[in-house]
Structures are given as structure tokens and as C-alpha cells.
N, C-alpha and C positions, 0 to 999 in steps of 0.2 A: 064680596065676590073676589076668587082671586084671579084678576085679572094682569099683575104682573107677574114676566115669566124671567128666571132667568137661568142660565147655559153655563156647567159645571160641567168641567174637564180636568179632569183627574189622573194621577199615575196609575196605573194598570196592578198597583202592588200594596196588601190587605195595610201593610202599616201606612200608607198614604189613602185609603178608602175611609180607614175607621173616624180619622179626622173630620173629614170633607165630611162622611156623610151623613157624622155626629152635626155638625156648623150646617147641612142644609135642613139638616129636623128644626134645631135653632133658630132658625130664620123663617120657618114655616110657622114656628110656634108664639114668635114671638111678632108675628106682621101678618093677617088673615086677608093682606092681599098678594101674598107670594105664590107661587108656583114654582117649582124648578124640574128640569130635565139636563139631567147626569150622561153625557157624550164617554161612556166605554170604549176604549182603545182594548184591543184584544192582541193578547201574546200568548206563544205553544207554552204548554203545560203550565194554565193558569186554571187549573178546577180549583184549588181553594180558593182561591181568587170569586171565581164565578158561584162557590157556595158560601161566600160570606156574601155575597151581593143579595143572592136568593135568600139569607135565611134575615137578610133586612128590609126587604124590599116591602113585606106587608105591614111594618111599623110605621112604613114613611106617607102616608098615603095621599099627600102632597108632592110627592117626588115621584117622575116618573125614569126608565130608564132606555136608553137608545145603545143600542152595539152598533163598535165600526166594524164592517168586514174586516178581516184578518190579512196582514200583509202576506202577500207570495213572493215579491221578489225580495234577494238576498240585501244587507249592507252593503253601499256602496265600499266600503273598504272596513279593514280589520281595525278594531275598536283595542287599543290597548290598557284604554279606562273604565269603568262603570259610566262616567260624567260624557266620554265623549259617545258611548254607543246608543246611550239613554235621549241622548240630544238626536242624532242620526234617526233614531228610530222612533221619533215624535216627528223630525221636520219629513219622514217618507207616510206619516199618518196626514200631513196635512189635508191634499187634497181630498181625502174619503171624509175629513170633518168639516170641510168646507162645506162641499155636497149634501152634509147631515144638516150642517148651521141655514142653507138657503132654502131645505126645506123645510124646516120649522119657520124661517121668518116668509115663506110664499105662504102659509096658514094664513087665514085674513081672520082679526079681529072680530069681525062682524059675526063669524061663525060662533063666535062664545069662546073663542081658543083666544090662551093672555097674548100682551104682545109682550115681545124680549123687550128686555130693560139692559142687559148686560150678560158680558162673558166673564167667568170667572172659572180660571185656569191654576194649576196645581204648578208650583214653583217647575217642576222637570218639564212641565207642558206652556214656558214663558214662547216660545216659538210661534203658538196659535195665535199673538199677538197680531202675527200678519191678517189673520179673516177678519177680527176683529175691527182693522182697522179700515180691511175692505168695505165693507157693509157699514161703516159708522156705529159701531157699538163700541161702549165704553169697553175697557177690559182691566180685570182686578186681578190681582198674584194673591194664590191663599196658600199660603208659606207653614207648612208643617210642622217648622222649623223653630226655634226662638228669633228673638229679634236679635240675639248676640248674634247668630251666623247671619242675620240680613246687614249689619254693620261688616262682619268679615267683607262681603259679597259686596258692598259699597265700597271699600278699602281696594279690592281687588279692583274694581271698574277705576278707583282714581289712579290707581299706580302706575307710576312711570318706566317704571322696569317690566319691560313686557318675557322676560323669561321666568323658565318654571323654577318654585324657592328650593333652596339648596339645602339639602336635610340638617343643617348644621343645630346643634342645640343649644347652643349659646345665644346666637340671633335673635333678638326683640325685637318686634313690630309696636309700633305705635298707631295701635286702630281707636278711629275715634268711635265713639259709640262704648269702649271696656274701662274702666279705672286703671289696671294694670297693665304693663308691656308684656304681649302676649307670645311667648316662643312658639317658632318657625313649628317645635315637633308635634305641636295637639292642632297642629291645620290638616285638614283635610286632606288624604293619601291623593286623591285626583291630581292635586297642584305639584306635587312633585311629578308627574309624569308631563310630557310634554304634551299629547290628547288632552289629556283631563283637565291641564292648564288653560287652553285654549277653549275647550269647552266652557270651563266658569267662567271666564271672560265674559264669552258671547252671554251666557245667563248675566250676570250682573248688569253689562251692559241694556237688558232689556228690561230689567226692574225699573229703571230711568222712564220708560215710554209708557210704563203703566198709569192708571187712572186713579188708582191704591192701592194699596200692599197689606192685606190680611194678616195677622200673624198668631198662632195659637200659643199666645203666654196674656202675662195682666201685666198693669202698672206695679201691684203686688210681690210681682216675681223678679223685674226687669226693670227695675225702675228707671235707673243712669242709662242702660242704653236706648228706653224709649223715649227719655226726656231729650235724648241725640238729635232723633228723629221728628220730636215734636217741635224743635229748633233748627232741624233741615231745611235751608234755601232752595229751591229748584229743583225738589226732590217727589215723588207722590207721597200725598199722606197713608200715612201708617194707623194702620185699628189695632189695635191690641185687644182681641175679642177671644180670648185664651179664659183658664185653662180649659180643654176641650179635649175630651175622653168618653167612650161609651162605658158608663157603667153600669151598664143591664147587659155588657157580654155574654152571650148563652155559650154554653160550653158547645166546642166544633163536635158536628156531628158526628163527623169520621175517628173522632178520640174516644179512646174507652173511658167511656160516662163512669164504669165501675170503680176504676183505679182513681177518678175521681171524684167520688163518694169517701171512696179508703184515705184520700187527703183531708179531706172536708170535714171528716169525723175525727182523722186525726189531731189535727188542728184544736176542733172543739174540746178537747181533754187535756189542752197544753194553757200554761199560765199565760197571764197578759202579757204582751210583749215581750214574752221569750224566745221566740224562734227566727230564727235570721234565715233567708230564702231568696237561692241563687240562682238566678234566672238569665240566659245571654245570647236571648233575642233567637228570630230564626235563622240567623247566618251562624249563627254563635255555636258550632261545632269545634268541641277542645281534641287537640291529639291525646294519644297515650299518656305522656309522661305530663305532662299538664294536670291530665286528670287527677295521676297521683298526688301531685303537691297537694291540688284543691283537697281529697281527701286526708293524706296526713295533717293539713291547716285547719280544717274539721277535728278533728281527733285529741290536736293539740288545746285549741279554743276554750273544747267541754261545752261550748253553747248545743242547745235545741237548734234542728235544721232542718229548712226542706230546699233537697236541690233536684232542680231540672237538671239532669243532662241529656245533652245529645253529642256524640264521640262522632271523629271522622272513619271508625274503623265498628267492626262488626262483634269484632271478640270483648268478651269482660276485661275492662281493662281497671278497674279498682283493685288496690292492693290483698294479697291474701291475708282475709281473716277480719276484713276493714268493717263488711255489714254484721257480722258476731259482737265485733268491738263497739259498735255504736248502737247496739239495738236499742228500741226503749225510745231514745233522743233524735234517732234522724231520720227522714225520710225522704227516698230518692225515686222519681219518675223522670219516663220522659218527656211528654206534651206535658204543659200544669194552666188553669184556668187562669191566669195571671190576676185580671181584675179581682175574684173573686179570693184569692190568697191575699190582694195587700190588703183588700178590705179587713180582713179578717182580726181581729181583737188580737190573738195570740202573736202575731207577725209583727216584730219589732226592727226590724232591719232589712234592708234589700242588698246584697253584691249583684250591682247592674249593670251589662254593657254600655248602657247610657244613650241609649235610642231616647229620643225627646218623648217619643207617647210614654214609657216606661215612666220616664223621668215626671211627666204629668202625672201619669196615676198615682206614684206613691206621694206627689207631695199635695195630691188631693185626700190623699190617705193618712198623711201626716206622715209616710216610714222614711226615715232618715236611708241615707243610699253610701254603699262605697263602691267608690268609682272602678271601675276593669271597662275603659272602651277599648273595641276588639272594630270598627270597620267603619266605614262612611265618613260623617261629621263627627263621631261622639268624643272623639278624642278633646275635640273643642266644646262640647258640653262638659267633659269631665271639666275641663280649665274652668268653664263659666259657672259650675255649682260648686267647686271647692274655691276658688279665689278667688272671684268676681261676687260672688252670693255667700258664701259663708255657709253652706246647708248642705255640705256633704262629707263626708270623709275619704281622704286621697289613698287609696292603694296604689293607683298608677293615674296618670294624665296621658301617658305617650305610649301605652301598649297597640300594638297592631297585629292581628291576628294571624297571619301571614309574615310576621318579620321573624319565627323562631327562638324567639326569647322566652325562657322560662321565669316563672312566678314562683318565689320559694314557698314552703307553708309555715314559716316563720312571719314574711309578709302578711299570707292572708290571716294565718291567727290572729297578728297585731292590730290589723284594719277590722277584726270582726270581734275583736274584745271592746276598741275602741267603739263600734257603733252602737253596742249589744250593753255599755256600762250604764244604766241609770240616773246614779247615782252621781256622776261629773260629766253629761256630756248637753255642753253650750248649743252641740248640732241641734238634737232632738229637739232642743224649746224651740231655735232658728226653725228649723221645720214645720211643728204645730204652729205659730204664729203665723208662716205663710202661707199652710197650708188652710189657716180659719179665715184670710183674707182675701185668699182665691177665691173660693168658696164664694165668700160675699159678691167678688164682684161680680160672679156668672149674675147675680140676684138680680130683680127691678131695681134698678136706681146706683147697681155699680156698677164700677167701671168699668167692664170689661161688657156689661150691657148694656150703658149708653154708647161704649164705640159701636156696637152690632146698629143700634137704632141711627146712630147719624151716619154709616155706610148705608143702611138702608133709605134712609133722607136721601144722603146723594146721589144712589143709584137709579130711586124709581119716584123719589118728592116726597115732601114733606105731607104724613100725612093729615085729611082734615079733621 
């Protein structure tokens, strides 16, 4: 009977959903006495949002889901960060989840409905920490994230220097939790603004009050910075219940299903691990002349391609004469089924912004990655998969999408010959090793599914 319940509050955004609500299938599957109910936060112009919800909602059938009304009044004040309006706009949701949370727990047991065991809140939603604490429920952080940026986000909370870091590119940090001395320039854009600063603050600071800390990677991945953590004094313990990806993504309904069919089949006619495929998340809009280099770096390479683009502008902006010149070899869309391309046999390579889900899938897919982070944290994933891990190859660590900097296609050839060669590259085997290790540990008896079973022990007991 599932008679324990427990209360999943999530970011309101499809790359923070797929995680979460891959990890509550997981815990539904893997313990026949769980239940869970997913607390939606509602922001204007979230239908895809609301139709990837709808089109998972009938797989989960242990998970049920609750909408918050939608806020009406405005930010108290102009947000000149992601980190600080994000924060803002989770503590003005509090009271409608409060409301939500007292009445799921006035439900009485008796009726057959589970009792809450616990709150479990999405790294951006560590502020609900307060209901949690009102009502006496434990509360868990389930961190999207790796555990190298919960080491950053520990480093920030101990710091002495409470001003925002200074873009200098010389400057080494010494974070515990990395091997190497990490430069100021692949931290997170927030921390240089003075909002965004103080924002991560307040989040770090509230990782500390948590009961444990979730994190989607494995010992596998992350070894050195979770063994930081598994030797943290005074800290909550860290699960390391990663790698965690859907990989039954159905293609979004709203995309033409046709054009991908036309990839899928193309694909199927291409040699093993010939095609390298550029992909740079859904913020990952390139200007004009960006676009160019990417296609002259194409052209140069001679590699098999398939690239997503999405441009910030309307008009063709590929070079005259560029899709004549590469017919045969490359293939360019704009939505692309992501999962279902690294899966693919023929797909040898990724050029990724380096969003952590992305970074999951291919290296559950075994494809070696070269680094382009363009926004958020990934600047400090590119660091932690090219020098920290050894499993990726570095075009950039310190690009930002927003800073005006051009990418030559000298670069990108170099980085896409390097990933694409066979025949010498130390990456690909680093890759497939951790890629068959992951793997295992989601299994019975690894590691990353004994962390799920003893977070489950301490959340709701050990079962008999």
C-alpha cells in the first residue's frame, strides 16, 4: 500500500521538470510505498511547460499533480539577475504553497490518503524551506545540478568577502570539493552582478538547514567532489542518485514530427559515429555572424553534421552557397529530438552548451562533448568536464552568450576534428567507461541506487 506521501516542488521550467520528474518515477518504482504529489508554481507563458507536464502525467500514475494559482501582483523591485528574480518570485509563491502544503497534511490518514513523510524542493525553490519547517517536516534539496556547483555554492556560503567576484581572469579560487584552482571566469554570470550575488548567498546559505541534498550525478562521475562531501562535518548528507535523464522523451507535440522523421532516417544511412551534432539548449539563440563562423568551421572540418539552430533574427543568415556546399553531409533543423539523436549509433560527438541534463544524456550515451557554455552555470560544467573529469574536449570554458565575443571556425574545426578522430582520442574511451558505469549504478545494488534506497530509509524507515 502506498501509504507514504511525499511533496515535490519544482522550478516551473521543462529543464528542471524532466529531472524531478524522471527521480519521482524512480522512487515510485523503486519503494511500493511511496506516493508523491508535485506542488506547480505557475508563470505567464509556460504552455510548454504545461504540455510537457500533460504529456507525462499518464506514465507517472503514482504521482499526482497540484497547480499554485498564478501570481497577480508585480516584483517587488527590478530584478537585474536571473538568480535574484527567480529567488523573489518563489518567496511571493510562498504563502499559495503553504495553503497547498496544510491542505494535503489536514487529509487524515484514516481516509486511505498517505501521510507526508517530507518536502522535497528544487534547488531555485530552497526558500519553501520555511513551511517545511513550520509544520515539522523534514525538507530535502534535489539539486539538478552536479555536485561540483553544490561545492561552488558551499565555498560561496563560507566566504569571507561578501562582495560580488571581480571578472579578473587570472584569479584562482581554491573550492574545496575540485582538484584544481578554479578561475573567477567559468563562475556563474549571477555572482558578478551585485543581485545575483546576494541571491546565491541566501541559496547556499539555505543548503546548510536542509535534511539532505539530492544531487543528479554518481560516485562514477564525481568522485573527488562527492567524497568532499561524504567527509563534510556539519553539513546535510549528500545522495548522489544521478545519472537521471528521460529517456523515453516523446517528440514535443507542437514540433513537426515530419522534419523529424527526415533526421531519424537521415541519421540511419550515416556510418557509426560519424556525425557530430550541435545542439545549445533553448536559450541558445546565436546572432548572425556567430552563425557564420559555426558554418564556415563545418565546411572546414569535412565532418558529417547535424545542427540545431535557433538565430536571434528572422532572416537566412548562413553564408551564400553554404547548404549546396555541404549537401550529402549535413543536416540542419530547428527544434531536434535531443535524446533520441545522442542515442543514435551514427552520432559521434556533441558541440554542447553544457546544461547538466544535456551533459547527462550524452554521457549516458557514451558521446564525447565539446565544450561552448553560452548562460547560467555551464561555464563551470565546461571547467568540471574538461579539467576536473577529463571527458570532454575544450573549445571555450569562459564563453557567454551575451558578452559579444566571436568563435573563429578555425576554433570550431579544431575542437570538432579533435572529437570526431577515432583513431587518438583518450576522450571517447574516458567517456564510454563512465558512461558503462553510470549506467550500472542507476542498477540494483549501485551506487547511485543504494543512495535512492538509504534517502528513502531516512525519509519515511527502513523498510520491513
Amino acid at each position: 500500500m502506498r501509504n507514504a506521501e511525499l511533496i515535490f516542488i519544482p522550478t516551473p521550467a521543462v529543464g528542471h521538470l524532466v529531472p524531478v520528474l524522471e527521480f519521482a518515477r524512480r522512487l515510485t518504482d523503486q519503494d511500493d510505498r511511496i506516493r508523491i504529489t508535485i506542488i506547480l508554481l505557475k508563470r505567464q507563458g509556460q504552455s510548454h511547460v504545461d504540455a510537457y507536464v500533460k504529456s507525462m502525467a499518464s506514465s507517472l500514475p503514482f504521482v499526482r499533480f497540484i497547480d499554485v494559482p498564478e501570481l497577480e501582483e508585480k516584483p517587488t523591485h527590478v530584478a537585474h539577475s536571473v538568480e535574484a528574480h527567480v529567488y523573489d518570485y518563489v518567496e511571493r509563491n510562498i504563502p499559495r504553497v503553504r495553503n497547498i502544503v496544510m491542505n494535503i497534511l489536514s487529509s487524515s490518514p484514516l481516509d486511505g490518503v498517505a501521510a507526508v513523510k517530507g518536502i522535497v524542493a528544487d534547488f531555485f525553490c530552497l526558500p519553501m524551506i520555511d513551511i517545511a519547517k513550520e509544520v515539522s517536516l523534514p525538507f530535502y534539496v534535489f539539486l539538478t545540478m552536479n555536485s561540483g556547483f553544490l561545492a561552488m555554492m558551499q565555498y560561496l556560503a563560507d566566504r569571507k568577502d561578501t562582495s560580488v567576484f571581480v571578472k579578473d581572469p587570472e584569479e584562482m579560487l581554491s573550492i574545496p570539493g575540485f582538484v584544481n584552482p578554479v578561475p573567477t571566469r567559468v563562475l556563474p554570470s549571477g555572482l558578478f552582478m551585485e543581485d545575483g550575488y546576494d541571491a546565491d548567498v541566501k541559496f547556499s546559505n539555505l543548503f546548510a538547514k536542509a535534511n539532505g541534498i539530492l544531487v543528479n550525478s554518481s560516485f562514477d562521475i564525481e568522485q573527488h567532489s562527492l567524497n568532499h562531501f561524504l567527509n563534510k562535518q556539519n553539513y546535510p548528507p549528500v545522495y548522489a542518485v544521478g545519472p537521471i535523464c528521460n529517456l523515453k522523451a516523446q517528440p514535443h507535440p507542437d514540433k513537426d514530427l515530419t522534419r523529424r522523421d527526415e533526421l531519424m532516417k537521415w541519421l540511419d544511412d550515416q556510418p557509426e559515429a560519424s556525425v557530430v551534432f550541435l545542439c545549445f539548449g533553448s536559450m541558445g539563440k546565436l546572432r548572425g555572424p556567430l552563425v557564420k563562423e559555426i558554418a564556415r568551421g563545418l565546411e572546414l572540418c569535412q565532418s558529417k553534421f547535424l545542427w540545431s539552430l535557433r538565430t536571434e533574427e528572422d532572416d537566412d543568415l548562413l553564408p551564400e552557397g553554404f547548404l549546396e556546399r555541404v549537401s550529402g553531409r549535413g543536416m540542419i533543423c530547428g527544434w531536434s529530438p535531443q535524446v533520441e539523436i545522442l542515442a543514435h549509433k551514427a552520432v559521434g560527438g556533441f558541440v554542447s552548451h553544457c546544461g547538466w541534463n544535456s551533459i547527462v544524456e550524452s554521457l549516458w550515451f557514451g558521446v564525447p562533448i565539446v565544450t561552448w557554455p553560452m548562460y547560467a552555470e555551464q561555464q563551470l560544467n565546461a571547467f568540471l568536464m574538461v579539467k576536473e573529469l577529463k571527458i570532454a574536449v575544450e573549445m571555450r570554458l569562459d564563453y557567454r552568450i551575451h558578452g559579444g565575443e566571436l568563435v573563429s571556425a578555425n576554433e570550431i574545426e579544431t575542437a570538432i576534428r579533435c572529437v570526431m578522430d577515432k583513431d587518438n582520442n583518450l576522450v571517447r574511451k574516458r567517456v564510454m567507461d563512465v558512461s558503462q558505469m553510470a549506467r550500472k549504478a542507476t542498477l540494483d545494488g549501485g551506487s547511485s541506487y543504494l543512495a535512492t534506497e538509504k534517502f528513502i530509509q531516512n525519509v519515511i524507515g527502513i523498510k520491513p
